[in-house]
C-alpha positions in Angstrom: 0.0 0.0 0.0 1.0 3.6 -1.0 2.3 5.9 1.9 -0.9 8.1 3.3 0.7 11.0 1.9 -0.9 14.4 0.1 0.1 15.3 -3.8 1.4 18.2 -2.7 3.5 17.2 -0.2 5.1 14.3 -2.0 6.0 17.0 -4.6 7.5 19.1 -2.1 9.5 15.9 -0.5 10.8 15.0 -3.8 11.8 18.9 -4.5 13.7 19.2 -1.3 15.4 15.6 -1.4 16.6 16.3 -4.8 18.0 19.5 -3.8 19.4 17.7 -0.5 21.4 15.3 -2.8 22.6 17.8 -5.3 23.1 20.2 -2.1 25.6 16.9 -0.5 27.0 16.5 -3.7 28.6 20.6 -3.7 32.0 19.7 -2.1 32.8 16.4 -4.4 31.3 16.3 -7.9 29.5 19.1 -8.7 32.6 21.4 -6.5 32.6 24.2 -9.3 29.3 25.2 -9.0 28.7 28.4 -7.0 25.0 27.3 -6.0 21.9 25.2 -6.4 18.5 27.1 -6.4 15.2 25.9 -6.3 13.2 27.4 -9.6 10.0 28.9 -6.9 12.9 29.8 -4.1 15.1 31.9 -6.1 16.6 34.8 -4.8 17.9 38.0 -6.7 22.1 38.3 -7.0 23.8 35.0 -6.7 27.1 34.0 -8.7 27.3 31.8 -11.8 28.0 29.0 -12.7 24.6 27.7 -10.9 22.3 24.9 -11.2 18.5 25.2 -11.2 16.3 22.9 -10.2 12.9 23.0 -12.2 9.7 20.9 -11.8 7.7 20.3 -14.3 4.1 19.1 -14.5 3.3 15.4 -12.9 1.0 13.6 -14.4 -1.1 10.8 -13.1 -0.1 7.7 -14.8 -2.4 5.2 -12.7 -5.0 5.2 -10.5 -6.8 2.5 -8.1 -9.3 3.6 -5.9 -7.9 6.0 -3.8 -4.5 5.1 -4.5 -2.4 7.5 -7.5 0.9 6.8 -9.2 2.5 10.7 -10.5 4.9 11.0 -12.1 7.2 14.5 -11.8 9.7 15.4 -14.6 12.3 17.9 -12.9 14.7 19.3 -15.3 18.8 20.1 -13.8 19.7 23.1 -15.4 23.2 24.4 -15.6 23.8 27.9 -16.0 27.4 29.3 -17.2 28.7 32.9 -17.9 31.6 32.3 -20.6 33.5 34.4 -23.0 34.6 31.2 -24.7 31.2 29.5 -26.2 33.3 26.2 -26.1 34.7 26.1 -23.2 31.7 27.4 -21.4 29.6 24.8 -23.6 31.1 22.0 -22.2 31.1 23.1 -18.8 27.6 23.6 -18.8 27.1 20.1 -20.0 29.7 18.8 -17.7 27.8 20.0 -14.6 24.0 19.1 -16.2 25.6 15.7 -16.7 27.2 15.3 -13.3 23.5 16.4 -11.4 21.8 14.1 -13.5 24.1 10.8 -12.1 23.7 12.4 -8.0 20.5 12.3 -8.4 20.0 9.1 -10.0 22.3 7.3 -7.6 21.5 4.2 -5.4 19.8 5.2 -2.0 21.8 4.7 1.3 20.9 0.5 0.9 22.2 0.0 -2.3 19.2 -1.5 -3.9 16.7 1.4 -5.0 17.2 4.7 -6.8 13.9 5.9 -4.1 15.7 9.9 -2.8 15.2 7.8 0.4 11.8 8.1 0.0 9.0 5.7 1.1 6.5 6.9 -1.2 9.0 7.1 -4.0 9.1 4.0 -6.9 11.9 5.0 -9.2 13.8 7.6 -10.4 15.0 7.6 -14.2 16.3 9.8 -16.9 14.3 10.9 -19.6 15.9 13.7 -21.9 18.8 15.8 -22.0 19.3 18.9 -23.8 22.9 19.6 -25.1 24.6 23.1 -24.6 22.7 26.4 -26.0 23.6 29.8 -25.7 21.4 32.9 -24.2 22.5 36.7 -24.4 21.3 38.5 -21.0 22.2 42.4 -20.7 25.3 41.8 -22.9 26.3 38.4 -21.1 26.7 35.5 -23.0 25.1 32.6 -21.1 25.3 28.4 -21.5 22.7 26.6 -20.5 22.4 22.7 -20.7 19.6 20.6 -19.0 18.9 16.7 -17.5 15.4 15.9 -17.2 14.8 13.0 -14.3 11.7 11.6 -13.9 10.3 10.7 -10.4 7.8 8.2 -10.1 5.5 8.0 -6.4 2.5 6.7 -5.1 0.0 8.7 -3.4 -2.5 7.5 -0.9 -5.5 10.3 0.4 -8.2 9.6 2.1 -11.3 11.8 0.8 
């Protein structure tokens, strides 16, 4: 049986323990990143290169009863400032790469890719979306993007 859990928060549980993991991962593999924001808990001024963390709309693949299975795309976007479009291509692919294997990683027992989640079936990839570049007030930025999809079961009582 599904964990009695609301939709919203097992989106919000799945939001913050993706940005736990990626947040862990800071010192070790993704070290050159500045920061990792939240898309709807962004602040104003922080320092590139930066990786966003984006959900996109879940969808409700099955349904029994009172029991739902989403599923939640949330997309890793890299962010780099770079006078050389190369150089700065790559990176941003580098790091979009590198959040896209943290967060598909085994949990703590080896056996599930869950975010430590009870409610949580499987986390996969889906898409990825190679280097492109973005002028912003005379900056040239790199952007590249992973796109994991998180599959959960919901369980509410009417």
């Amino acid at each position: 049986m599904a964990t009695e859990i609301t939709l919203a928060e097992a989106i919000e549980q799945v939001i913050d323990a993706v940005d736990a993991r990626l947040t862990a991962a800071l010192p070790t593999a993704l070290s050159e990143l500045n920061d990792i924001i939240v898309g709807d808990r962004a602040r104003v001024g922080f320092d590139l290169p930066v990786l966003w963390i984006m959900a996109e709309t879940a969808t409700n693949v099955e349904q029994h009863a009172l029991q739902e299975t989403w599923e939640l795309p949330i997309a890793l976007v890299a962010v780099v400032k770079g006078d050389e479009p190369e150089t700065a291509a790559r990176q941003a692919q580098t790091f979009a790469a590198a959040a896209r294997s943290v967060v598909l990683a085994y949990d703590d027992d080896k056996r599930y890719r869950r975010l430590n989640l009870s409610f949580v079936d499987d986390v996969q990839s889906r898409e990825f979306e190679p280097a492109r570049d973005t002028q912003l007030d005379n900056t040239l930025l790199y952007s590249a993007a992973a796109v994991v999809t998180v599959r959960f079961r919901v369980f509410e009582r009417p």
